[in-house]
N, C-alpha and C positions, 0 to 999 in steps of 0.2 A: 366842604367840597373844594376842589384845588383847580386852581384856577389856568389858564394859558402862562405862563412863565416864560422868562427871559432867559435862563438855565436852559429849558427844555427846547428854545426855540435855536442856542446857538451849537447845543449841542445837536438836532435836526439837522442844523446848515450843514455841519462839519460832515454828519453822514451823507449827507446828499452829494454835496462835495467830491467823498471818497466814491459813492455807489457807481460812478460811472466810469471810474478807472476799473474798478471791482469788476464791473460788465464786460467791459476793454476787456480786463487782463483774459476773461473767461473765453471772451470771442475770439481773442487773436491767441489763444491756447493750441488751438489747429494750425495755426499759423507760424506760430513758433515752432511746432513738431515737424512741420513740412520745412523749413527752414533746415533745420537739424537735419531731417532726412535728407536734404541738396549734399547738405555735406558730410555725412556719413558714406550717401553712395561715391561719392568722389574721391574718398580715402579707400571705399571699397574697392572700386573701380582700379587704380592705382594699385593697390597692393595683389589685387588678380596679376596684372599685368606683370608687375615683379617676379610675384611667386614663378608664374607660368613660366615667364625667361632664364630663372633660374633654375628651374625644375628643367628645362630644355638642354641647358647646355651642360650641367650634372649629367642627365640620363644618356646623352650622349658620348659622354667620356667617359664613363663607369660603364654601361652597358654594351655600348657598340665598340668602340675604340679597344676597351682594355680585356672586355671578352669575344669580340669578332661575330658576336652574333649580331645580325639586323634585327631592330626592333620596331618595325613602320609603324606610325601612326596613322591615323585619319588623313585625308589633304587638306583639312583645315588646318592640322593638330601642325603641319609639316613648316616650323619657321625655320630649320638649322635643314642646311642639307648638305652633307659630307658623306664622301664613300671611305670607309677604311677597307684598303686591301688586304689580304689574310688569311692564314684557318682560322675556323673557332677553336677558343679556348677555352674546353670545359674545366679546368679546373680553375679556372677565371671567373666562371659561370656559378660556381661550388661556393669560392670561399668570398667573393663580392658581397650578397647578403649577409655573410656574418659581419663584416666589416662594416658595413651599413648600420647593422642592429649593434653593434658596439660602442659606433658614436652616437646615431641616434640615442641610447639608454643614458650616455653620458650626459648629454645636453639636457635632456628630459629630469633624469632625476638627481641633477647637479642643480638646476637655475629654477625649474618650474614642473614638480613632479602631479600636479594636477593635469598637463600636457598631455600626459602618456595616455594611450588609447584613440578610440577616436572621436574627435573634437567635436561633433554636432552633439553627442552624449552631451560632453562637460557644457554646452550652449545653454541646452534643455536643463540641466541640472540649475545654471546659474540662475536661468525664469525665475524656472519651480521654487527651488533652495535658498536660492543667495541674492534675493533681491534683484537681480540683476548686475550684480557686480564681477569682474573679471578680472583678476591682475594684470596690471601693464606688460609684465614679463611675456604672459602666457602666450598672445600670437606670438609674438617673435619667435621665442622657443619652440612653437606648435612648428609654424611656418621651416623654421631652418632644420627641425628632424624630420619634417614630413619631407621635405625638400633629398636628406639623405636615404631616407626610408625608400622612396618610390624609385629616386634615381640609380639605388645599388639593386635595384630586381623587388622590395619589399610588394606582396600584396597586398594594395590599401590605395584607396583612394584621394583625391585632392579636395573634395569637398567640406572635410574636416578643417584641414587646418586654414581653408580658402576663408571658411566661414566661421572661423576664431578671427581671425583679421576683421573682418566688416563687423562680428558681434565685441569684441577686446574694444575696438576704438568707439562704438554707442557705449558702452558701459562707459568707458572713458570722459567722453563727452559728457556723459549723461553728469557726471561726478565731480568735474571741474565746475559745471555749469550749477551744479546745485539743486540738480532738477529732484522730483520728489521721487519713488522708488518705481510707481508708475509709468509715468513719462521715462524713466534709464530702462527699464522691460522694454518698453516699444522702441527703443532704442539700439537695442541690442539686436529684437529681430530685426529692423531695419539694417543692420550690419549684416546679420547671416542672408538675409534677402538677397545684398547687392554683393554677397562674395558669392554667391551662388548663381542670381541671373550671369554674372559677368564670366566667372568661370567655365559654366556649360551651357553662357550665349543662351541662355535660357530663363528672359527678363521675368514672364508671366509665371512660369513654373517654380521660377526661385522663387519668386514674392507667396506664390500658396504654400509652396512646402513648407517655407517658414515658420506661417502660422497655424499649418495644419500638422507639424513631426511632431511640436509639445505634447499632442493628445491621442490616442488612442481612438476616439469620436466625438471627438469637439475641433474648432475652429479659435483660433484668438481672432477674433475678427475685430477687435478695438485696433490690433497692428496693420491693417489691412493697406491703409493709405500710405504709411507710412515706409513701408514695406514694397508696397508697391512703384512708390517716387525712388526711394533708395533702387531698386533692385534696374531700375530700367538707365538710371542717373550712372549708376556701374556698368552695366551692359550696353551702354553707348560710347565709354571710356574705353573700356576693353575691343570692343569692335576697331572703335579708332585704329587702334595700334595693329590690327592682325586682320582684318575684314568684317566681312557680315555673316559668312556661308555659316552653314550649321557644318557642326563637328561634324558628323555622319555623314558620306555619299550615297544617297540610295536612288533607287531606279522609282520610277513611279509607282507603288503599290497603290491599290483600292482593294476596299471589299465591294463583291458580284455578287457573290454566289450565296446566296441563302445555308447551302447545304454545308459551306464552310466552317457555319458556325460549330458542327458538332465536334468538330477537331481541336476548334478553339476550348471548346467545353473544355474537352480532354486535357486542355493543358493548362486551365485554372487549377485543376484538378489532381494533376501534377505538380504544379507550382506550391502546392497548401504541403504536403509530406514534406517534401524536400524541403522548402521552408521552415520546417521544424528540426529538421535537420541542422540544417544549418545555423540557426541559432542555438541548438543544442551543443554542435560541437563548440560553437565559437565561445560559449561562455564555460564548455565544460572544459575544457581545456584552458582555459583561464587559472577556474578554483579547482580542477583538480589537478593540474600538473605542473605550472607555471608557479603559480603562487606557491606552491609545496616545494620546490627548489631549492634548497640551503645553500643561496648566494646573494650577496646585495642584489638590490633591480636592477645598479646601471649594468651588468652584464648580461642577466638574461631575456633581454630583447636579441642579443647575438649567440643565442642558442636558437631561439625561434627562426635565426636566419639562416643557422644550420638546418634547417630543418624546409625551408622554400629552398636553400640551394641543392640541395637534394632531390626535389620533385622538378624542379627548376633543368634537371638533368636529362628529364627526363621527358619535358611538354615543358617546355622555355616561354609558350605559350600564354603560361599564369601568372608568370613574371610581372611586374609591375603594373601599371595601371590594366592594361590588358583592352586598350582601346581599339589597339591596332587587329587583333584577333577578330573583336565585335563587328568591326568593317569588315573583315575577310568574310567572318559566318553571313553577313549583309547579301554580299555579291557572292553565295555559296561557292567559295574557297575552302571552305571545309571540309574534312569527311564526318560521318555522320560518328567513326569510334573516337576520333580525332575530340568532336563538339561532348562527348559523352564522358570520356573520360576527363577534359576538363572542368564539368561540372564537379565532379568528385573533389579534385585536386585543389579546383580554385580555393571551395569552405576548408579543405587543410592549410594553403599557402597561408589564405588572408586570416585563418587562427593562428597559425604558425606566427604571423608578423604582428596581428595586434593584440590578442591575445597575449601574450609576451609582454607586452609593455611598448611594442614599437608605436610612431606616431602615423597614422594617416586618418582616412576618412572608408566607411563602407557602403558608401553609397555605391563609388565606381565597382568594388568587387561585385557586390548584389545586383548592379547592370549586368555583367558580365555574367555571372551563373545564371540569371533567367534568361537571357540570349542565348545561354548557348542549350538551355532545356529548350526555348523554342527552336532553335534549328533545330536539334532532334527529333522534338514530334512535326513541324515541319516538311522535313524532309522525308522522313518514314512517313508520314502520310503522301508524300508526293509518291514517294514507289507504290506505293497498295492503290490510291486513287488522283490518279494523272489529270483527270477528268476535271476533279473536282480542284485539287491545290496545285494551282498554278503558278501560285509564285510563295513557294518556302522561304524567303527570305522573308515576309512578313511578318512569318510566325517570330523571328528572332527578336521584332520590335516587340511585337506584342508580349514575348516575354519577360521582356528587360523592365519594362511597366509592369506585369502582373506580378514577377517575383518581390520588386521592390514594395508594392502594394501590401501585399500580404505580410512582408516582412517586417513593415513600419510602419502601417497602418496607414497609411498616404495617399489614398488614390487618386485622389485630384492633382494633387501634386506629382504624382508619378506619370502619369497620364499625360499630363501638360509639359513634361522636363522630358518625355521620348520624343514629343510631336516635334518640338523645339529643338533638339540635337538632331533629330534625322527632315527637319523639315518636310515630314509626311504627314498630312493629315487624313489621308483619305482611308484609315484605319482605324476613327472616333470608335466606332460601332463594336469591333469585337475587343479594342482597347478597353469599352467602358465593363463589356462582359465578363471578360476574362478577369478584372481586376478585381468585379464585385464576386468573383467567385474565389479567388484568393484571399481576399479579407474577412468574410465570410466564415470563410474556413481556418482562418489562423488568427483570430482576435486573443486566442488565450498563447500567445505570444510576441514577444517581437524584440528588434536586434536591439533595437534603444529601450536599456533597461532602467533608461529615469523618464521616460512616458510616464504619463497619469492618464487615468478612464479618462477625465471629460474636466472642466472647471472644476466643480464642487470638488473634487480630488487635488486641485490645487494649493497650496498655501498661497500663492499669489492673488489668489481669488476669496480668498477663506472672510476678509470684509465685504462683497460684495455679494456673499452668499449669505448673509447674517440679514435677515430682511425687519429693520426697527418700524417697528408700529407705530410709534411713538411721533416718528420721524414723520410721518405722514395724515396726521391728523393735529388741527391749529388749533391754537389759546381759543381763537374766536366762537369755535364748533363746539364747547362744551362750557364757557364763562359766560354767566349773566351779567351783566353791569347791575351796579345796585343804586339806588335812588340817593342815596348818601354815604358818601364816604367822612368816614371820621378822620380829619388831616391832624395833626399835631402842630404848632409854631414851636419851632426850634427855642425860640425865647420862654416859654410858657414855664413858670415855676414849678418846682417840685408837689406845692401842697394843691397847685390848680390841676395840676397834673391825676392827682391821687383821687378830686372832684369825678374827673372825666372819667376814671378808670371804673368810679364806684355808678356810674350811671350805662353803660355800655358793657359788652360779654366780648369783646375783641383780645387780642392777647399782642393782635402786633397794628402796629398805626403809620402811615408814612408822615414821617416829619419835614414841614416846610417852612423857608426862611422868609421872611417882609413880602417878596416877590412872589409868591406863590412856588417857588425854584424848590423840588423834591431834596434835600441835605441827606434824608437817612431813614432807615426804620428802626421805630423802638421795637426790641422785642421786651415784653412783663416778663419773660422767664429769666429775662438777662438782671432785672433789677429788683427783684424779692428781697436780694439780703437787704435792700435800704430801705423797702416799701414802705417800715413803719419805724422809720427814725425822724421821729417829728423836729431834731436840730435841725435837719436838712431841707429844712420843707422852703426858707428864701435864700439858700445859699446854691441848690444846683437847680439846670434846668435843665428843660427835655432835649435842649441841643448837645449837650454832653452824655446824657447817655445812652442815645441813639446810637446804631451801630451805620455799616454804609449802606447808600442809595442802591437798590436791585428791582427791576422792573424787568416785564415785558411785554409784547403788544400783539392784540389779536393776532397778527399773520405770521406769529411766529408758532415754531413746531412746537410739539408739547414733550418733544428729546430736550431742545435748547432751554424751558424749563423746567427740565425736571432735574440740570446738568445746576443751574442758577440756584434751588434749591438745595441741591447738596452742597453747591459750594459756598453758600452763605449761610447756611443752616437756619434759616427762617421756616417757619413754616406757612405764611402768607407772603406773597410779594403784589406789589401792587403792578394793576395791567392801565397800560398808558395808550388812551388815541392819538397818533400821532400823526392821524389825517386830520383832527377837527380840534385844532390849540392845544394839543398836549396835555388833554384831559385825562382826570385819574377816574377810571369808570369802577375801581372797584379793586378787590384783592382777590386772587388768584391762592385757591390752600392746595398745596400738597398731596391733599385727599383725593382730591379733583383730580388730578394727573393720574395717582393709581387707578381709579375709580374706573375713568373712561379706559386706559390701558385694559384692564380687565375685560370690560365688557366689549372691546372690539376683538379679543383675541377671541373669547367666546361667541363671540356673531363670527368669525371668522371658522370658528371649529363648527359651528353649526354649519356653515354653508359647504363646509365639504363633508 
């Protein structure tokens, strides 16, 4: 039997030593990611504020100046204010989009041809796919085509390339930093979090969409905090520079009226066709027209813009972000053919431009077409019952959330990013209705086509869905300690050796030096060829032909040995206390690991 050792007691210290950095590193693991997340949203935050400046004074020289048309924004949206005097000029109007989708396609698939499209996709993909990694290149290039895309008339959003910036620089970080492929994932939604709260001033809503666009019906909620800190740490940056107000001016809306809801019904219900609409065109137009073009890519993004300047001609309306429009249909400025026909238009513009290859983002288009399906039933229900819809503008909220709901499977998130741009909440109730009727009804789609069902459909996940048994049941719950172990002295002659072997059934022995100190385990398989070479019997001893020391100890898992095992290819290792002198209770076989593995996997199929 083996005794407490001076081996076993300094190699103890040395553990113990390390275990509480070990604990440290684990506890301040949160600590570290929230750190990260301070300055992730602060790169976020910053690079909202750029983009937004820059996308300001583009959209204002390309679109008002050089074609005479006003394009108003929001009065939040309002930092540049210039009158150009003038007619409009529609042929300004015409060929601006192509010019846009020209350089845009250049930039894109000259520097960074993963760019093209729109960039919450490539976010989502990078989760899922790519570890979370993101080329340095890619926001830049996102950023300065989405910048010409929107500002030449393109339909598309800024959400994309807002939240390539805040997800590019956690990847980034995450990669400089060394962090494990985990930690750079929650890193990267903290990116998209805080380009999105900052962007649409919409801290809480950024932070869920985040982690609820990956999935189809699941949540990442491991990014949750992280996400959270980023997205509010950008949306206080952003505010800084431009105020507080929510993009949207709206009048006070509630819901009253019980009877209102049926109208609402009617427009989940509406929202779920049209919905497949428009993701039908936007990807069929894609592979069946775009992609089928017999010309490099970088040009045909500036076919696609022939193609918005054209419509553009005609309801100038769908033209770029199309925010200014959403406040008109708010404050019913609209007519009800006006709000109808640009539903149509808008799913062609925003095919026409990203579809194509151009860069933006479809979150802003899919605001836009459900706002303006809610104005229409809306309104048309205001003529037929005055009684009951008393304020039509509601409905446009409530669209702008139910369409994007359905579309992207989002509804919390969607829900939370209306309340937040139009600072209305007193429309929770048919908000929460209308959206569970649109997801509901359009789950066997949506515009983001590297979604997955739920985790288990993840690769990012595909470790922690692998549930080890092994892992969860210890040395201690299935090893008997046995009343005597047979130790070897490393010193012990070959022929004393040959004594022992012929009185015991053991096959593997641990061998100890003066001190009681564990050196090695013999395995008998390893020394057969010399077993019976009676030269040898005072020339070797059992310290040479032992192999190395392997142990381990009750409270460990019976993964970590069955990992010791194979990688020392013993078939016995010996199990050490290393609460009571580093005594050897005994050896641990091989069997034993299958054994129990077995019989828990079958108690486990019994109990379901």
């Amino acid at each position: 039997m083996a005794k407490s050792t001076e081996h076993f007691h300094h190699t103890d210290k040395r553990w113990q030593g390390r275990f509480p950095t070990i604990r440290a590193m684990r506890a301040g693991k949160t600590g570290r990611l929230v750190l990260y997340s301070l300055l992730v949203g602060v790169i976020s935050g910053l690079g909202a504020v750029a983009f937004f400046v820059g996308l300001a004074w583009t959209k204002v020289f390309f679109l008002e100046f050089l074609t005479g048309y006003p394009f108003p924004d929001p009065p939040a949206e309002q930092i540049l204010h210039f009158n150009f005097p003038g007619e409009p000029r529609p042929w300004a109007l015409f060929f601006i989009p192509v010019i846009g989708g020209f350089i845009s396609g250049l930039l894109v698939y000259t520097f960074a041809p993963e760019a093209e499209g729109h960039g919450t996709d490539a976010m989502i993909d990078a989760f899922h796919n790519k570890e979370g990694l993101i080329r340095g290149r890619v926001p830049i290039v996102k950023s300065l085509a989405s910048i010409i895309t929107l500002s030449t008339g393109g339909s598309a959003g800024r959400e994309g390339p807002i939240a390539q910036i805040g997800a590019g620089f956690g990847s980034w970080l995450g990669k400089v930093l060394k962090l494990d492929v985990h930690e750079r994932r929650l890193l990267l939604l903290a990116g998209t979090a805080g380009g999105l709260g900052a962007i649409f001033r919409a801290p809480l809503g950024g932070a869920l969409t985040s982690i609820e666009v990956l999935y189809k019906e699941d949540f990442e909620t491991e990014g949750a905090i992280t996400s959270i800190i980023s997205s509010v740490v950008a949306y206080t940056i952003f505010t800084f520079f431009f105020g507080y107000d929510s993009i949207f001016e709206t009048p006070e809306l509630k819901f009253v009226n019980p009877s209102e809801l049926i109208f609402y019904t009617l427009l989940g219900l509406v929202c779920s066709p049209l919905g497949y609409l428009y993701t039908r065109t936007f990807y069929g137009m894609r592979d069946r027209f775009f992609r089928k073009i017999p010309l490099k890519k970088h040009f045909i993004p500036a076919i696609g813009g022939l193609g918005v300047g054209a419509i553009g001609l005609f309801v100038p309306e769908v033209m770029g972000g199309g925010y200014g429009a959403i406040q008109a249909a708010i404050l019913g400025q609209l007519t009800i053919s006006l709000m109808l026909a640009a539903v149509f238009l808008k799913m062609l513009s925003t095919s026409f431009t990203i579809s194509s290859g151009g860069s933006g983002g479809v979150f802003g288009p899919t605001l836009f077409i459900g706002g303006m399906i809610g104005g229409v039933v809306g309104h048309v229900a205001h003529i037929y019952f005055p009684e009951i819809i008393t304020q039509p503008g509601a409905f446009v909220l409530v669209g702008m959330a139910a369409f994007f709901a359905g579309v992207a499977n989002a509804p919390m998130g969607a829900m939370l990013m209306v309340c937040e741009m139009t600072g209305s909440y007193g429309l929770l109730a048919p908000l929460m209705l209308v959206s569970v009727i649109a997801i509901v009804l359009s789950q066997r789609w949506s515009i983001y086509e590297k979604q997955v069902q739920n985790k288990f459909h993840s690769p990012a996940h595909t470790a922690d869905m692998t549930v080890n048994v092994l892992q969860e049941i210890k040395v201690g719950q299935i090893f008997k300690p046995e009343a005597v172990v047979t130790a070897l002295s490393h010193s012990m002659k070959f022929k004393d050796l040959k004594e022992v072997i012929s009185r015991t059934k053991e096959s593997y022995f641990p061998v100890i030096d003066g001190h009681g100190t564990l050196t090695g385990i013999l395995n008998l398989h390893d020394i057969r060829f010399v077993l019976f070479e009676d030269s040898l019997s005072d020339l070797i001893v059992v310290g040479e032909l032992a192999g190395q020391p392997v142990y381990v100890t009750p409270n460990d898992d019976l993964f970590k040995a069955l990992s010791k095992f194979i990688d020392s290819g013993y078939g016995q290792i010996p199990v050490i206390d290393t609460q009571n002198g580093q005594v050897i209770l005994g050896l641990l076989a091989h069997e034993d690991v299958i054994a129990a593995y077995r019989e828990e996997v079958l108690k486990r199929k019994g109990a379901e």
